[in-house]
C-alpha positions in Angstrom: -47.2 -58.9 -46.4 -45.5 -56.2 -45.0 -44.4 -56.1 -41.1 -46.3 -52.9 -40.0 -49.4 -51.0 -40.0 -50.0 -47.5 -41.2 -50.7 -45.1 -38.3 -54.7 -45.3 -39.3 -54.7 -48.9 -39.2 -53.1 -48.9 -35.9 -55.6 -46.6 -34.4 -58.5 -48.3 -35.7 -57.8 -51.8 -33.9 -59.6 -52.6 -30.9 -57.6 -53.3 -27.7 -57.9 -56.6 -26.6 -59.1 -56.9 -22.8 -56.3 -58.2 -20.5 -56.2 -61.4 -20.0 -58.1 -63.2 -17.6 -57.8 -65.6 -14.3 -59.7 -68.2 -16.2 -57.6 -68.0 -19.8 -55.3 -70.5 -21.0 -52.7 -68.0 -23.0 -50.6 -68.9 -25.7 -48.4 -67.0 -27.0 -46.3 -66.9 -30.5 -42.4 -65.4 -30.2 -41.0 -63.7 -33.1 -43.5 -60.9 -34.7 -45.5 -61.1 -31.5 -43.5 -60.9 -28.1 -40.5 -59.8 -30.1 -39.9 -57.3 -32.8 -38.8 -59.2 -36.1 -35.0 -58.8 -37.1 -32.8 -59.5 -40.1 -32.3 -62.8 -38.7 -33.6 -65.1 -36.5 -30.4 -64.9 -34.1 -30.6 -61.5 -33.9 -33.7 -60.6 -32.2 -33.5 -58.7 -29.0 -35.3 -59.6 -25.8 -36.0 -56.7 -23.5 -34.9 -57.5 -19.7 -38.3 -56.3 -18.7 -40.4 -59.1 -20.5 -39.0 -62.5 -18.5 -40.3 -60.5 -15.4 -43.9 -60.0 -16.9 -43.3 -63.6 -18.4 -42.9 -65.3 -15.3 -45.6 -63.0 -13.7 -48.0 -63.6 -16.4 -47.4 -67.3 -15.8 -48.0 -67.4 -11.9 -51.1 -65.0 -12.1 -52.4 -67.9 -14.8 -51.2 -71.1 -12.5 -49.3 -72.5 -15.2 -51.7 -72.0 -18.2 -49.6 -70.0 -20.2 -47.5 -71.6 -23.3 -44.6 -70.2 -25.7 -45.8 -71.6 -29.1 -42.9 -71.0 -31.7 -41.7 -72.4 -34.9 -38.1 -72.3 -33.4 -36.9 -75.6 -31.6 -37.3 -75.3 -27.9 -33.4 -75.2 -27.3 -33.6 -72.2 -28.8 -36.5 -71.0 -27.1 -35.0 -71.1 -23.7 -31.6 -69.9 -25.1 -33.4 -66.5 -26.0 -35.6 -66.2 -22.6 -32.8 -67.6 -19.9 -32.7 -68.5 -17.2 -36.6 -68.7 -17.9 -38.3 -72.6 -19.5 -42.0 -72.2 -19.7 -44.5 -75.1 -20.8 -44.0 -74.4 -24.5 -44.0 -75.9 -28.3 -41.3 -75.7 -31.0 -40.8 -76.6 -34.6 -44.9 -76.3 -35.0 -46.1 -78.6 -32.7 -43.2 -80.7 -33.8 -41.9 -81.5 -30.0 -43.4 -79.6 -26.9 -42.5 -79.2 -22.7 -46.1 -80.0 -21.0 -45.0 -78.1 -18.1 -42.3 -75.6 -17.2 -38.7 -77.2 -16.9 -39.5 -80.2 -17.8 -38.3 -82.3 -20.8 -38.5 -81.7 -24.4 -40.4 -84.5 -25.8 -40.5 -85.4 -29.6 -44.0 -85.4 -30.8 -43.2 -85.7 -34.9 -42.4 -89.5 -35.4 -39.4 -88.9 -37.7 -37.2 -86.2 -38.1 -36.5 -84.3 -40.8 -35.1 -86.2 -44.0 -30.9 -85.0 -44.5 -32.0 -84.6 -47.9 -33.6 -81.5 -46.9 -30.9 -80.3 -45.4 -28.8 -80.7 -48.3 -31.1 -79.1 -50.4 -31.9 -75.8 -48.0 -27.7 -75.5 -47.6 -27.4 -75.0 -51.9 -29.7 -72.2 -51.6 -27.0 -69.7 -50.0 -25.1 -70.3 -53.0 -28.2 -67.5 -54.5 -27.7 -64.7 -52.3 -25.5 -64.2 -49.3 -28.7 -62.7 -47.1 -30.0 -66.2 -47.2 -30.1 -67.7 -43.9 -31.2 -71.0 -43.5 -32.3 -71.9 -40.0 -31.8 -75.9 -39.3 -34.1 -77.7 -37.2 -34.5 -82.1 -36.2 -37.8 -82.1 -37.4 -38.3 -79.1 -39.8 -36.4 -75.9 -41.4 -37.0 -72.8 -42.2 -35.4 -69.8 -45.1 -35.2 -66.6 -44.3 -34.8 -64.2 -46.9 -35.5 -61.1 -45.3 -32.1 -60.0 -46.7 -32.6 -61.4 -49.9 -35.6 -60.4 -51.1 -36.1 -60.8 -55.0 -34.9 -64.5 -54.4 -38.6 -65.9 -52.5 -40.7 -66.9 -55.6 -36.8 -68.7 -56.7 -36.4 -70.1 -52.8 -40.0 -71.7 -52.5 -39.7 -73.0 -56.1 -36.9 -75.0 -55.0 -37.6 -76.1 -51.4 -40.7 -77.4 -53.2 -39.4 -79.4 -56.0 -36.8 -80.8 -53.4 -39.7 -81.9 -51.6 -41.3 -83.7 -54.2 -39.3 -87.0 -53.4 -40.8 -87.3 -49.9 -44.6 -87.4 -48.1 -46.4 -85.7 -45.3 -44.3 -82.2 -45.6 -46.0 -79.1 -46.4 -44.2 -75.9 -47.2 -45.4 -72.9 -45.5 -44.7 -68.8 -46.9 -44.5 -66.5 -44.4 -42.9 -62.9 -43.6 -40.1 -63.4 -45.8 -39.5 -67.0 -44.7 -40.3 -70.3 -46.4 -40.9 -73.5 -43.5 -41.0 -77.0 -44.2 -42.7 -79.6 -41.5 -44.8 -81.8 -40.9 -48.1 -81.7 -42.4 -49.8 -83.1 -39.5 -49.1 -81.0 -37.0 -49.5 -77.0 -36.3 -49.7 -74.6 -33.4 -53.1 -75.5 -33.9 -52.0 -79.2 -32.7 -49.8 -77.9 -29.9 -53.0 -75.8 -28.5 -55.0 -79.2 -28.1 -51.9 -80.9 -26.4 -52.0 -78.4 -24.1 -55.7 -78.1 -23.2 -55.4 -81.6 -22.2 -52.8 -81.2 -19.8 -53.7 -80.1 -15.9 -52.7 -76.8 -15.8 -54.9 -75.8 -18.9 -58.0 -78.3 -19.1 -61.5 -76.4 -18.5 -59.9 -72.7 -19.2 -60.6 -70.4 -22.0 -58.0 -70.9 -24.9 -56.7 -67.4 -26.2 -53.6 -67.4 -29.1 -51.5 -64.3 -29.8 -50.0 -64.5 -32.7 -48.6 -62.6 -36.2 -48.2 -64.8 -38.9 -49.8 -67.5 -41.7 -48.7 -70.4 -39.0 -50.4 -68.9 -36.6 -53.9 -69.2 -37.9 -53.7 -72.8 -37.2 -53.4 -71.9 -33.4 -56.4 -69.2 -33.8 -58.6 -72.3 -35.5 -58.1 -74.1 -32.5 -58.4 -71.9 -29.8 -61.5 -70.6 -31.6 -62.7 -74.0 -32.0 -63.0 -74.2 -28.6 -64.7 -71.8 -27.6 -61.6 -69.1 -27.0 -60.3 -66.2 -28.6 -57.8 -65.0 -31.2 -55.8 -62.1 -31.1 -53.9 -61.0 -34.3 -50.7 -59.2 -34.1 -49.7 -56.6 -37.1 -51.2 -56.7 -40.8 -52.7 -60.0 -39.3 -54.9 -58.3 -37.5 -56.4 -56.5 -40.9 -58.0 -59.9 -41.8 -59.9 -59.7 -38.8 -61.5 -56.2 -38.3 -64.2 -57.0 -36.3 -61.8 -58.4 -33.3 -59.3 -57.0 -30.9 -55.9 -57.3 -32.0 -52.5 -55.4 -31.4 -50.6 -53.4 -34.0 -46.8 -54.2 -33.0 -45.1 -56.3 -30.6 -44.5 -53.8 -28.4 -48.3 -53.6 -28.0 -48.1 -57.5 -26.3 -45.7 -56.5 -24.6 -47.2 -53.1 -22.7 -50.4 -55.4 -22.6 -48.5 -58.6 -20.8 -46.9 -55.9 -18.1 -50.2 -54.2 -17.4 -51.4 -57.8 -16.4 -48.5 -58.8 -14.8 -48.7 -55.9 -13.0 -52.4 -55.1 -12.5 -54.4 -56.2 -9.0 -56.1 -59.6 -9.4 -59.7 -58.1 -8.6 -59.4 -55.4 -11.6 -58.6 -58.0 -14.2 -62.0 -59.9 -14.9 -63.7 -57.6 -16.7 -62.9 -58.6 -20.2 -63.3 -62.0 -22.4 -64.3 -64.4 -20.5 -65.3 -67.6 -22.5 
C-alpha cells in the first residue's frame, strides 16, 4: 500500500462533516494527525495542532482520545506539554482521562525473547529500525524496503515459541501484540468511561490496525473515517486524502462557532 492518493482519487473523496457536540472522537497519530516519516522519531508536529487539540478536546468535554500504537510516553513526548485521555501499544495500556496515569491493560509484557529476536534483524539492513515497546514492538522498514517479506518471515517464526501474539503488516512496518486487544478494544474502554458514555463513536484513522477501531465505532452505532489509500476501501464514505486534510478539518472545528457545527453526522 502506498502512502498517497493520485490527484483523482483525492478529489473524488467525500469530506467528512465536522465533528459534532454529541461525538466521541478518536483519533489515530502517525498517517493521520501527522505526516508519516522515515522513522518513527522523526515525525514533525506542527505548533498549530496542540492549539486545535486542546480546542477540539474542550468543545467535546473530554470525549476526544489519541489512539496510537506508540506507548503513551511517547505520545506525550511528541504533543508536550499536552496529555489527552489516550491509548498506546494497541489498546495495550490507556489514560481514561487527561493527565492521569498510564495504566497497564495487557497482563504481561512483552516476552525478552522478542526483543532479542527484533534486535538481530538490523544486522539485514542498516534502514531497519526497530521501535521497542513493554508490551509489544514494532519494524519499520521504510528505509529498507526489499527486506519486509524477509522481516515478517522472521518475526513470525520467532514467534512460534509463544501464544496470544499476532503479527500485524502495515505501511512498511511489521507489529507484534497482543492478540486480544486492538484500537477496536481501546474504543469500548473508552465509551464506558464518563466523559464518552451515550455519545456518537467516530475513529480517524490510516492504517490495517485501524480497522479494528472503525469495527467498533461502527458497531456502535458511529462512524469511520479513513485517512489515505484507506479511504479507497471505502468509497461510499467520507474520508480525507492526507493528514494534512485532519488537520485543516480539526482547526475548522476548533475554530468554528458552536451553533454552526451540528449539521453533519449525528448518530
Amino acid at each position: 500500500m502506498t502512502d498517497s492518493l493520485s490527484a483523482g482519487q483525492s478529489a473524488a473523496l467525500r469530506p467528512p462533516p465536522l465533528p459534532q457536540p454529541n461525538w466521541a472522537l478518536f483519533l489515530d497519530i502517525d498517517g493521520t494527525l501527522l505526516d508519516i516519516a522515515e522513522s518513527p522519531d522523526r515525525v514533525a508536529v506542527p505548533p498549530a495542532l496542540l492549539d486545535d487539540l486542546r480546542a477540539a478536546e474542550q468543545r467535546l468535554n473530554g470525549a476526544l482520545a489519541l489512539v496510537s500504537g506508540r506507548a503513551i510516553a511517547a505520545i506525550d513526548k511528541l504533543f508536550d506539554p499536552l496529555k489527552l485521555a489516550a491509548s498506546g501499544q494497541h489498546g495495550s495500556e490507556w489514560r481514561p482521562v487527561p493527565g492521569a496515569a498510564t495504566q497497564a491493560v495487557a497482563e504481561v509484557p512483552l516476552p525478552a525473547g522478542l526483543h532479542e529476536a527484533a534486535a538481530r534483524l538490523n544486522g539485514l539492513h542498516p534502514g531497519i529500525v526497530i521501535e521497542r515497546k513493554s508490551h509489544a514492538l514494532a519494524v519499520h522498514y521504510r528505509n529498507a524496503q526489499d527486506f519486509g517479506a524477509e522481516i515478517g518471515g522472521r518475526l513470525a517464526a520467532a514467534m512460534a515459541d509463544f501464544d496470544g501474539l499476532m503479527l500485524l503488516h502495515g505501511k512498511f512496518v511489521w507489529e507484534i501484540k497482543d492478540a486480544s486487544l486492538s484500537k477496536g478494544t481501546a474504543v469500548g474502554l473508552f465509551m464506558r468511561q464518563p466523559a464518552f458514555a451515550d455519545r456518537v463513536a467516530v475513529f480517524v484513522g490510516d492504517d490495517r490496525t485501524d480497522e479494528d477501531g472503525f469495527h467498533a465505532v461502527e458497531n456502535l452505532g458511529g462512524l469511520a473515517l479513513p485517512v489515505g489509500p484507506l479511504a479507497l476501501k471505502r468509497p461510499q464514505g467520507p474520508g480525507f486524502a492526507t493528514p494534512a486534510q485532519v488537520r485543516d478539518w480539526l482547526a475548522a472545528f476548533a475554530a468554528s462557532p458552536a451553533d454552526s457545527i451540528r449539521t453533519g453526522f449525528a448518530g
